[in-house]
DOTORFI-804195 format. One record per residue: z, y, x of N, C-alpha, C in turn. Coordinates in steps of 0.2 Angstrom, whole numbers, plus 5000, padded with zeros to 4 digits. Layout:
ZYXZYXZYX
...
//
This chain:
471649645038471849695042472049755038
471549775034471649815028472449795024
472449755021473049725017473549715022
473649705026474349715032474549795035
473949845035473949905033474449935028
474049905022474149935016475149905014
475249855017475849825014476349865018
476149875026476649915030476849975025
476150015025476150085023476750075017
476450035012477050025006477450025009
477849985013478749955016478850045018
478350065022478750115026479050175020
478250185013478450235010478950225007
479050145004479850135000480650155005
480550145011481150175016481250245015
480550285015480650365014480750375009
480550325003480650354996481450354994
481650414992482450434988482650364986
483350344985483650304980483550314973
483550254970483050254964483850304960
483750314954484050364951484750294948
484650254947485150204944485550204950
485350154956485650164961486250244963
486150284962486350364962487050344958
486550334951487350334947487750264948
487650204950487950164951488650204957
488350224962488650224966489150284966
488950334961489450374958490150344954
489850304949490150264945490650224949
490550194954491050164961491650204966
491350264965491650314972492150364967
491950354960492150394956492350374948
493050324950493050294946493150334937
493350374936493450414932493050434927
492250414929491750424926491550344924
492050324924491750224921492450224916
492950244917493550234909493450324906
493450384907493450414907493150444896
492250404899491850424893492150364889
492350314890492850264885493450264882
493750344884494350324883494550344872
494850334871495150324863495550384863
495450424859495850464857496550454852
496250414846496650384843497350354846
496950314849497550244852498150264858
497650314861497950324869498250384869
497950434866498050514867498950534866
499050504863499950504860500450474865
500350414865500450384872500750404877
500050454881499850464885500250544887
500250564881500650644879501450644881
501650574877502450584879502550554886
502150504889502250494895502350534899
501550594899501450654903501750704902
502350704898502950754899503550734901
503650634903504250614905504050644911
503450594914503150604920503350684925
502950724920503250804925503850814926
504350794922505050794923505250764927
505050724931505050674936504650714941
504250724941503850764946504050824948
504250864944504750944947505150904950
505750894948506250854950506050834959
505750784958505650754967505150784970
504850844967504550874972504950934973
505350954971505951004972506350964978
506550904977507050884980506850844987
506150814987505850804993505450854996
505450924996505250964999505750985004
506350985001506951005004507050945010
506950895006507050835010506350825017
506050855016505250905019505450945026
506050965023506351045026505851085029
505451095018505051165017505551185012
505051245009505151275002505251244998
505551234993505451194986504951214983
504751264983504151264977503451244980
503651214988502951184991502851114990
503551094987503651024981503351024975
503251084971502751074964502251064966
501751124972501151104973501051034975
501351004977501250914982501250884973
501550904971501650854964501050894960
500750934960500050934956499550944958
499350934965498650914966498550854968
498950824972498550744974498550704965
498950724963498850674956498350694952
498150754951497150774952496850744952
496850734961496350694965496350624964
496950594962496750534961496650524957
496950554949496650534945495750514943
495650554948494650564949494550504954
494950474957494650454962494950384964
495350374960496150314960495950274955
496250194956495950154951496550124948
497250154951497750144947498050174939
498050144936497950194927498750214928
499250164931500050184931500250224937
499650234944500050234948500050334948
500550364947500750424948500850444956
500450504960500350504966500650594963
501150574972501450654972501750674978
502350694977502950684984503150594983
503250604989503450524991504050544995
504650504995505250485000505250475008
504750425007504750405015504150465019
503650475016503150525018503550595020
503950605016504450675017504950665023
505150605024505550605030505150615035
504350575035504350585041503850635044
503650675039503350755040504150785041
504650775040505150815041505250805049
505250775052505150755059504850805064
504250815059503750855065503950905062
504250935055504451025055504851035057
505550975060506250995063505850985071
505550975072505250975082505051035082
504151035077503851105081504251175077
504651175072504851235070505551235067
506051205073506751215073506951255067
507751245062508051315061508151355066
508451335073508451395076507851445078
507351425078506951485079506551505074
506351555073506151585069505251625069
505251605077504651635079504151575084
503651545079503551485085502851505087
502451525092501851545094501351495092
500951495085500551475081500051515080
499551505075499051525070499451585068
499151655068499451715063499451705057
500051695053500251715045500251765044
500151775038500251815033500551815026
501151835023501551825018501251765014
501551725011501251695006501851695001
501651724994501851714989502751784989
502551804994503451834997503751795002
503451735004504251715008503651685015
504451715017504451725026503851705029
503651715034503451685042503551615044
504251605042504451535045504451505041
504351505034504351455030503451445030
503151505031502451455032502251435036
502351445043502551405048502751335048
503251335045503651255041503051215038
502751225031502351215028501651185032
501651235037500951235040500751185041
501651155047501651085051501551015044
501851035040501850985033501350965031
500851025031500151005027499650995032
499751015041499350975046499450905046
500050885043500250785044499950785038
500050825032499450775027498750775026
498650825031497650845032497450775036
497950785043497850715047497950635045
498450635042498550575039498250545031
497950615028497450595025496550565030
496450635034495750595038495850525041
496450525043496550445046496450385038
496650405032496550355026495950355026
495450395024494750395024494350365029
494650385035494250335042494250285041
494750235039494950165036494450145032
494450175027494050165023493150175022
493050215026492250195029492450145033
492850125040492750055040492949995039
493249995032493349945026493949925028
494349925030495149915032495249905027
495449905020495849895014496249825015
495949805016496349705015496749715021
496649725026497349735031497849755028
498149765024498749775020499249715018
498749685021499049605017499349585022
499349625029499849605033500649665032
500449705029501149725026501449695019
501749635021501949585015502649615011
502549595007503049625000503649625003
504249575007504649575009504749645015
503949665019504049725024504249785019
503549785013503449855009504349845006
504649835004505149835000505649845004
505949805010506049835017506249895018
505449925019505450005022505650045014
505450025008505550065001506250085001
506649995002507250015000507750065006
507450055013507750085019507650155017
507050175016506950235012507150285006
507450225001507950254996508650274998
508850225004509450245009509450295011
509050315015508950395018508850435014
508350425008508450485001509150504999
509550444998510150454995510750505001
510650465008510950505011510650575012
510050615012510050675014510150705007
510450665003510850704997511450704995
511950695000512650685000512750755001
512650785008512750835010512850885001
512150884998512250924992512550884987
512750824984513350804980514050824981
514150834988514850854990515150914992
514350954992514351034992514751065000
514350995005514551015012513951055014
513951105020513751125024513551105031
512951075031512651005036512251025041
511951035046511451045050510850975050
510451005052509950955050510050895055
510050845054510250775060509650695059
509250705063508950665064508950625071
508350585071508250535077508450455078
508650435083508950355082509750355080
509950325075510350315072510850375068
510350425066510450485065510950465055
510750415053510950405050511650365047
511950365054512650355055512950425057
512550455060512850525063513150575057
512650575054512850595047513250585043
513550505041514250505037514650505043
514750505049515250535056515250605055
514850645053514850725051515250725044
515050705038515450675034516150695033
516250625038516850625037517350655043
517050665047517350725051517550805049
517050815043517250875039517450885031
517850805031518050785023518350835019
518850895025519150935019518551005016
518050995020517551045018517251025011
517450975009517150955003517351004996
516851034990516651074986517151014978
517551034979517950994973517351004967
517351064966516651064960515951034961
515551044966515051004967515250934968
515850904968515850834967515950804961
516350844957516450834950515850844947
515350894947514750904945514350854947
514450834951514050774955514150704950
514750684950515150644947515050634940
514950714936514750714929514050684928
513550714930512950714931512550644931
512850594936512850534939512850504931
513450514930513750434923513450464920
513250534916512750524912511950514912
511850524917511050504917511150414918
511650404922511550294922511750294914
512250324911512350304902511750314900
511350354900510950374896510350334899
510150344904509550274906509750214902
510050184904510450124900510350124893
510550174891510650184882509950164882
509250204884508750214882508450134883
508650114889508250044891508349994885
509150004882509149934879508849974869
508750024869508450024863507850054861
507450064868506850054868506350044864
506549974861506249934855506249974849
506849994846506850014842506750114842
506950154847506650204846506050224848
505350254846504750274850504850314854
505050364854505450424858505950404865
505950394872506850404874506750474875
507450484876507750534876507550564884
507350624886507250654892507950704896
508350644898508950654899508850714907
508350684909508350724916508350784915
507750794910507550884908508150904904
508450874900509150894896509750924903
509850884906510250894912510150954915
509450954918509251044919509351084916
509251074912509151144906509751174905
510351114901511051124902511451154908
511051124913511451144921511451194922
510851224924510351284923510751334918
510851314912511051364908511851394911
512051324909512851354913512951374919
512651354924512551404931512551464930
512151484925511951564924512451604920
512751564915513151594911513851614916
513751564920514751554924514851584930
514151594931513851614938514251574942
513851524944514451464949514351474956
513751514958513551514962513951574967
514351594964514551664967515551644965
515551614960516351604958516451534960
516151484961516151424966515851404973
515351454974514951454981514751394980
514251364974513751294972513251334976
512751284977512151304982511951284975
511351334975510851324970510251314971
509451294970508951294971508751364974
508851404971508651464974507951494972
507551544973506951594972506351534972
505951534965505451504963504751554964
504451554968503851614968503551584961
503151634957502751594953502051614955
501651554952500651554955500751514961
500251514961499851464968499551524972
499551504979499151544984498451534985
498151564989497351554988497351504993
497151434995496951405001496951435008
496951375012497051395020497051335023
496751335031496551305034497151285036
497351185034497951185039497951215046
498451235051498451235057498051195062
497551205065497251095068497551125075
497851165079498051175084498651125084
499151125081499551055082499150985079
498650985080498550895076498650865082
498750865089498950815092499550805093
500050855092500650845091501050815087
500750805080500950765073500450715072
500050685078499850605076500350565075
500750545076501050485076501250505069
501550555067501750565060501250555055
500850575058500050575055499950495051
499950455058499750385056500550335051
501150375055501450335046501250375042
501150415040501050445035500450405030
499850385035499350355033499450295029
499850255035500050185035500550155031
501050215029501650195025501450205017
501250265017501150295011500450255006
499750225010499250185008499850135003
500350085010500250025011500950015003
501250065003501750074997501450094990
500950134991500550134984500050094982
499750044986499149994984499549954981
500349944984500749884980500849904974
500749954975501149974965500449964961
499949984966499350004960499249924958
499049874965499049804963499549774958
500149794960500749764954500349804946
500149874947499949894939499249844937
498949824942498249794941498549714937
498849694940498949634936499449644930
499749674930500149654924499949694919
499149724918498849754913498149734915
498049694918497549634919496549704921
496849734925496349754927496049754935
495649764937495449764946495649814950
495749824957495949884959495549844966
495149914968494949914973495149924981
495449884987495749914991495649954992
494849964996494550005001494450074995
494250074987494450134987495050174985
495650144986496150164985496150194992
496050184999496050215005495650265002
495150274998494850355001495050384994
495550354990495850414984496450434988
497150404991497350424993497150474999
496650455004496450495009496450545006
495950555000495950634998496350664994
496850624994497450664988497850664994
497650685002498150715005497650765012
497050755010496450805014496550865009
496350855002496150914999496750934999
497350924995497850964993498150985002
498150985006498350995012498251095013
497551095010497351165009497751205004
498151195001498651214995499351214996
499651195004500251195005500551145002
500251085004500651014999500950985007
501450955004501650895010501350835009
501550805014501050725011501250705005
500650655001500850624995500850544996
501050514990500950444990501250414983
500950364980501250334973502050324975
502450354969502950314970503350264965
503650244967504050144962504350194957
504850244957504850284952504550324947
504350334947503650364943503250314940
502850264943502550214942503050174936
503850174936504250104933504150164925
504250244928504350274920503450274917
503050274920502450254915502450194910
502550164916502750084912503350084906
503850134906504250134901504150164895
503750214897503550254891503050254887
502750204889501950174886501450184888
501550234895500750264895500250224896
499550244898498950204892498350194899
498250274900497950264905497950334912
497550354916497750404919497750484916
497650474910497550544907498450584907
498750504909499650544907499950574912
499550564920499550604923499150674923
498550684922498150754920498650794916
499050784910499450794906499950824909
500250764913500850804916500750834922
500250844926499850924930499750974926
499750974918499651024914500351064913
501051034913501351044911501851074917
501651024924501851064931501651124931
500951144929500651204930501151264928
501451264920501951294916502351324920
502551254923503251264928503051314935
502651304935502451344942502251414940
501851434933501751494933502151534929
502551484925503151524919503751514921
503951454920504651424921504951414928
504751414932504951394940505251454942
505351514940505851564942506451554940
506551504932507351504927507651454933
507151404936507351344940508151374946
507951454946508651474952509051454951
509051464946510151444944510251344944
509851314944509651234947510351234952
510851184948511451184954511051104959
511151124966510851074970511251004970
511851004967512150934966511850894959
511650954955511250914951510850894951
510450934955509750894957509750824961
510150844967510450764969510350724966
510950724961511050664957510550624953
509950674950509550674949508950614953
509050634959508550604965509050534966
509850534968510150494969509950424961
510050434957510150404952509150364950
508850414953508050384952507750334957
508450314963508350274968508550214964
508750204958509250134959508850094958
508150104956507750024956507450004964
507350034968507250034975507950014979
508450014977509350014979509549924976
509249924972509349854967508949814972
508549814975508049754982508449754985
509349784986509749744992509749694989
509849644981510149594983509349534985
508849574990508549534992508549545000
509049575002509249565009509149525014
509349475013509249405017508449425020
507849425015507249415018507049475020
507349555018506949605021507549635026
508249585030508449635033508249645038
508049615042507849655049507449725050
506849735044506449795043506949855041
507349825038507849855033508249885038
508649845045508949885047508549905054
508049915056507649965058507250035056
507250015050507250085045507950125046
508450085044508950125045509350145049
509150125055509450155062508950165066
508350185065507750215069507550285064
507550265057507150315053506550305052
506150335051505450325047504950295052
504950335058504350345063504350295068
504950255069504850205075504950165071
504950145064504950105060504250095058
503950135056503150145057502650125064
502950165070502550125075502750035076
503350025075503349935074503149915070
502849925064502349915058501649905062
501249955064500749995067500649925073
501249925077501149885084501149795082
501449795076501349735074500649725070
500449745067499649735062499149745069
499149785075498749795081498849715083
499449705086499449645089499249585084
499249575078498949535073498149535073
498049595072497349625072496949605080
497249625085497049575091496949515094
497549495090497649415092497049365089
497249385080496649335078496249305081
495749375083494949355082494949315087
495349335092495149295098495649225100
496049225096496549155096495949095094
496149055095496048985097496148935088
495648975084496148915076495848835077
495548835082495448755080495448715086
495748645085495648625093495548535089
495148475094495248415092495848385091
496048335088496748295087496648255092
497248235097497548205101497348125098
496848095102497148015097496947975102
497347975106497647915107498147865107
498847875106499247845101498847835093
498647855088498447865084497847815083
497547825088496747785088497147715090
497447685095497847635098498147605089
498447645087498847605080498147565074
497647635075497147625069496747565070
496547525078496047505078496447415079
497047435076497247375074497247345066
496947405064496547405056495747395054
495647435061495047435061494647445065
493547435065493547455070493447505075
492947495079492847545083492247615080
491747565076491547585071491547675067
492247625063492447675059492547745063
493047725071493247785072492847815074
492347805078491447845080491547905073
491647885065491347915060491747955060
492247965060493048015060493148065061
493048115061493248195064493848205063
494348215067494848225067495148305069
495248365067495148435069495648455066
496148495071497048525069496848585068
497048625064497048695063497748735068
497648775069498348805075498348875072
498048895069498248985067498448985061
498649025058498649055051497749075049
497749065044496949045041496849125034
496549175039496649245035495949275037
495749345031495349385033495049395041
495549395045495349425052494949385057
495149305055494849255059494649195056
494349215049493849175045493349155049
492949215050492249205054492449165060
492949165066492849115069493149065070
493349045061493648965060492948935058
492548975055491748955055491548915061
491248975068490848955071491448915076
492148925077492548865079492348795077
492548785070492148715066491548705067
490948735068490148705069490248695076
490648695082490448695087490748655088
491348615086491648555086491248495084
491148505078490548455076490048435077
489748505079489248465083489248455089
489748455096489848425099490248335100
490748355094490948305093490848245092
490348235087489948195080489448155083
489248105082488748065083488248095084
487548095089486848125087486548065088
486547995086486047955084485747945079
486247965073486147975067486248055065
485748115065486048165060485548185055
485848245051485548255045485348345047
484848365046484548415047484948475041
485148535041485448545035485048635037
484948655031484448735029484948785030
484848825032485248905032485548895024
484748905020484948895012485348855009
485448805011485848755008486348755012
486648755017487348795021487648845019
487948855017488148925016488748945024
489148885026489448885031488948915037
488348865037487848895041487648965041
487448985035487049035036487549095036
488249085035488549125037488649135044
488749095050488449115055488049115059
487249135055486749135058486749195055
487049235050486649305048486149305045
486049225040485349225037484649215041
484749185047484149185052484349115054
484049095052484049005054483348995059
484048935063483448925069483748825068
483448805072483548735074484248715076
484348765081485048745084485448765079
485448795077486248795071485948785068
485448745063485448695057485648635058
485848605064485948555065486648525064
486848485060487448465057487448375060
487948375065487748285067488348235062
488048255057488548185053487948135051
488348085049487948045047488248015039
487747975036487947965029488647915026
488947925035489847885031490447935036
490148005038490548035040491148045038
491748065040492248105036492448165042
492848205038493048255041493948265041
494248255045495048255042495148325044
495548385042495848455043496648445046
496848415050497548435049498148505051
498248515044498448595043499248595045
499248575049500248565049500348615053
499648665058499748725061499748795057
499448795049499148825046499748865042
499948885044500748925043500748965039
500249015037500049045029499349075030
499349105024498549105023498549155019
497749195018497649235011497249225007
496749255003496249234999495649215003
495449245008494849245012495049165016
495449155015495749085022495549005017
496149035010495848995005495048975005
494749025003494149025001493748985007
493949005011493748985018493648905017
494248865016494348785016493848765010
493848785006493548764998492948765001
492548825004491948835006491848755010
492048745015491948685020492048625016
492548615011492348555008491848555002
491448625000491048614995490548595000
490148615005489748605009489748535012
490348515014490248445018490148395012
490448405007490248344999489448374998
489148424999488648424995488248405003
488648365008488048335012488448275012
488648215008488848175007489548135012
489848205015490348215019491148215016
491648175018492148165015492748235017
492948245015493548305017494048275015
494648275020495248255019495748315022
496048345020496648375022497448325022
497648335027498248335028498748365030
499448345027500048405032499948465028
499648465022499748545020500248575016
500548635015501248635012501048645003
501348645000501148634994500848714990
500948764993500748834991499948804994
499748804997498948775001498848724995
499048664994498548624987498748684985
499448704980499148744974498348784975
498448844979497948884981497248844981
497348804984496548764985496448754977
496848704974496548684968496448734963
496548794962496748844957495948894960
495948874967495048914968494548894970
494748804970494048774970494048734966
493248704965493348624960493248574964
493948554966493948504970493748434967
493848374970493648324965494048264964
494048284957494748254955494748184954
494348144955494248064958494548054965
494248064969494548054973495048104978
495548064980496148104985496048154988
496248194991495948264996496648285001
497148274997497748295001498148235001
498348235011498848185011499448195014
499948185015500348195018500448185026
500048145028500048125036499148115039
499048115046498148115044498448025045
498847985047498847905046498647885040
499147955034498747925029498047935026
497947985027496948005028496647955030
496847945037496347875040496447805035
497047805032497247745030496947725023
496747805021496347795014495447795015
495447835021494547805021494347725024
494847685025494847625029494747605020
495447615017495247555011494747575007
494347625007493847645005493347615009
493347605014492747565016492547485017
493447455017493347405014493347375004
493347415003493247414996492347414995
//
């Protein structure tokens, strides 16, 4: 009695007792990836590297956070800050070493949504939260912002709620041909809300269902308004930056150095604006008033959070599901791991924290990510780097930025689209997304996204993946091979679903309840939670009688046929490999049949199938037809 005492007492004080101090730091080391490459990192090797990338990098950064702010319809300078906090927060918190987080395209349309609803250009006065100046500029502008940084506070807390409840691998239902779809619909609409400034028109803001036809009908409805100089400037701009991209791509090899033609262009643009004053002797629209400094933090507005959820959740949804592809694209082709679930909570908070900063939402982008890879960077220090250099610009150089002619900047933005522009000639497979994107825009694009992965996500678990094979035609042909016998031994089980993360667990207890309904009980074999793993995965490790029971007997076989198994992911895989390692290590045959050849490849590449005998057939006739000569053999 004493010793049952005593053991309790121990259990209960290990429950009140702290996390052991290893524990702590492991879990630090997990949440905070920064502190596992950080104390590793080479200064010799990396730090150079990392130096000239994190100066292409901000030049890339200024640039599209200038230009998608606008594209925002906020401030431009409330583009630098979007382009220097979330790349902070992820670099602490992010497991992608190339993925550069900042302004995003698509995220800036569809925050631009909710500032053209709740803070029209026509008004000027919306009944909100009291401001007070920030930085010099108006009421309305921070009003504008307000709504900007409520869609990234909201659409950040929605990435983090995912992430406590492990959502990461849902993304696998947003497949390459969707992401690239919406990336590329989304460089289309980049490019279009930079026409207006290539042609030096005067545009009102046009959004909604097919807003972007409305726009080249505005266009060309007002042809002669076009700015002969901001087209030629436009025009110049353009051929130089594609020559000189080009130049650099193909001599790469031979120079360490490319040449930073973006920042040349500005500098150059910038200088002669100022010299020519184009702005007043051509009527070029120019960037305009750069405040400099950061303002001190503020609580987004939460009085409109109900109004900016739907923008909220693409925000969440698009922007997650476009940068885990780059980060996994950078994982593999520099051969390291990326964690889904914490990429949902580095993004989450590279759009919570910088929210307080007047940032619009952020997200990885394919541009930035392609120029790390160009320029060698090494690891995430050449984003920190180029946060050092953003800073410059914000507190030195961001006022020279006035004279910034707006057709250059265009161009700028126009010409950083051509690798997302380049996936039309994969049209065939992403057009439908693709022309949804572009005659809805961002947000009903997103809710068909949202309503498809919900309908996925409901159907699974409760869809039907398994059902017996029909045999009677089949059984009539076999029993003129053989006899009644064999076919008593035969399991014969069609698969009907796609075979994925969502409805693993109940292709499980699907299959155990077939089996053992199915299966002979004169003869069975008693099988352990332990020695199951099929079992003890739905028993939860609590083994009882009733699910240890397996009724095969020692000439069983089990046929699968997959001719319903339409696609699959790693968990679906795993899944199959599982049930045939378990049925061989109960002297049990597994035969698949009807499987497409992406299914063997995947099967054979992640299990150790067995390379003596057969496993895949082409028909289950032939299935049946190889354990018959197996058994008279």
């Amino acid at each position: 009695m004493t010793g049952a005492k005593r053991k309790k007492k121990s259990m209960l004080w290990s429950k009140m007792h702290p996390p052991h101090y290893e524990d702590i730091k492991r879990w630090c080391r997990r949440r905070l990836p920064i502190l596992e490459w950080a104390p590793h990192y080479n200064l010799k090797e990396n730090l150079l590297p990392d130096a000239v990338s994190g100066i292409m990098l901000a030049v890339q950064q200024v640039t599209q956070g200038l230009a998608f702010a606008i594209l925002s319809s906020v401030h431009p300078v409330f583009g630098l800050y979007g382009s220097l906090f979330p790349a902070i927060i992820y670099a602490i918190f992010g497991m992608g070493r190339h993925v550069a987080t900042g302004t995003f395209a698509l995220t800036s349309l569809i925050s631009a949504n909710a500032v053209e609803r709740l803070v029209p250009q026509s008004s000027q006065n919306l009944t909100m939260q009291s401001n007070s100046n920030v930085l010099g500029l108006s009421d309305f502008e921070v009003q504008r912002i307000g709504v900007a940084a409520a869609v990234s506070f909201l659409g950040g807390v929605i990435q983090v709620a995912m992430f406590v409840l492990q959502l990461g691998s849902v993304t696998f239902l947003l497949t390459e041909p969707v992401i690239s779809a919406m990336t590329t619909g989304a460089a289309t609409h980049v490019v279009t809300s930079q026409v207006k400034y290539l042609l030096g028109i005067k545009m009102p803001y046009i959004s909604g269902p097919l807003g972007f036809f409305y726009i080249y009908a505005y266009v060309f409805e007002n042809i002669k308004s076009v700015r002969l100089e901001a087209l030629l400037l436009s025009l110049l701009s353009i051929v130089v930056l594609v020559l000189v991209k080009e130049l650099n791509e193909q001599f790469k090899r031979k120079i360490k150095v490319v040449l930073p033609v973006d920042l040349v262009l500005i500098v150059a643009a910038s200088f002669a604006c100022y010299c020519t004053n184009m702005e007043s002797t051509y009527g070029l629209e120019v960037v305009g008033h750069i405040p400099k400094g950061i303002p001190p933090p503020r609580v987004p507005p939460m009085n409109i959070f109900s109004a900016v959820i739907t923008e909220a959740f693409g925000v969440a949804l698009v922007g997650y599901a476009a940068s885990l592809a780059l980060a996994q694209g950078s994982a593999k082709k520099f051969k390291y791991s990326v964690d889904d679930n914490q990429e949902f909570l580095a993004h989450g908070l590279s759009n919570v924290i910088p929210s307080f900063f007047f940032c619009i939402p952020s997200a990885a982008a394919m541009g930035r990510t392609a120029g790390l890879y160009s320029t060698g960077a090494k690891t995430q220090v050449a984003c920190l780097i180029s946060c050092i250099f953003i800073l410059i610009v914000i507190y030195a150089i961001g006022p020279l930025l006035y004279w910034l002619p707006m057709c250059v900047l265009a161009s700028i933005i126009v010409v950083g689209r051509k690798g997302m522009l380049i996936q039309f000639r994969d049209l065939k497979n992403i057009g439908i997304t693709y022309v949804f994107t572009i005659c809805f825009a961002a947000n009903v694009d997103c809710c068909l996204v949202c309503l498809y992965i919900a309908v996925v996500i409901g159907r699974f678990p409760r869809a039907k993946t398994l059902s017996i094979k029909n045999m009677k035609e089949m059984e009539f042909k076999v029993k003129t091979e053989t006899d009644d016998e064999t076919l008593q031994q035969v399991k014969i089980i069609s698969i009907n679903n796609p075979l994925v993360f969502l409805n693993v667990k109940k292709f499980h207890m699907d299959l155990i309840n077939i089996i053992q309904k199915g299966m002979p009980t004169t003869s069975h074999l008693m099988i352990s939670c332990e020695q199951n793993t099929l079992l003890n995965s739905l028993s939860n490790g609590n083994c009882n009688e009733e699910t240890a029971q397996c009724c095969y007997n020692d000439k069983s076989a089990l046929i699968l046929d997959c001719s319903g198994l339409t696609f699959f992911d790693y968990s679906g895989v795993s899944m199959l490999v599982e049930v045939y390692m378990d049925c061989k290590d109960q002297n049990v045959d597994v035969l698949l049949a009807n499987c497409t050849a992406s299914l063997i490849k995947a099967m054979k590449y992640y299990g150790n199938l067995d390379s003596e005998k057969p496993v895949f057939f082409e028909s289950v006739s032939a299935a049946i037809s190889n354990i018959y000569s197996n058994k008279v053999s």
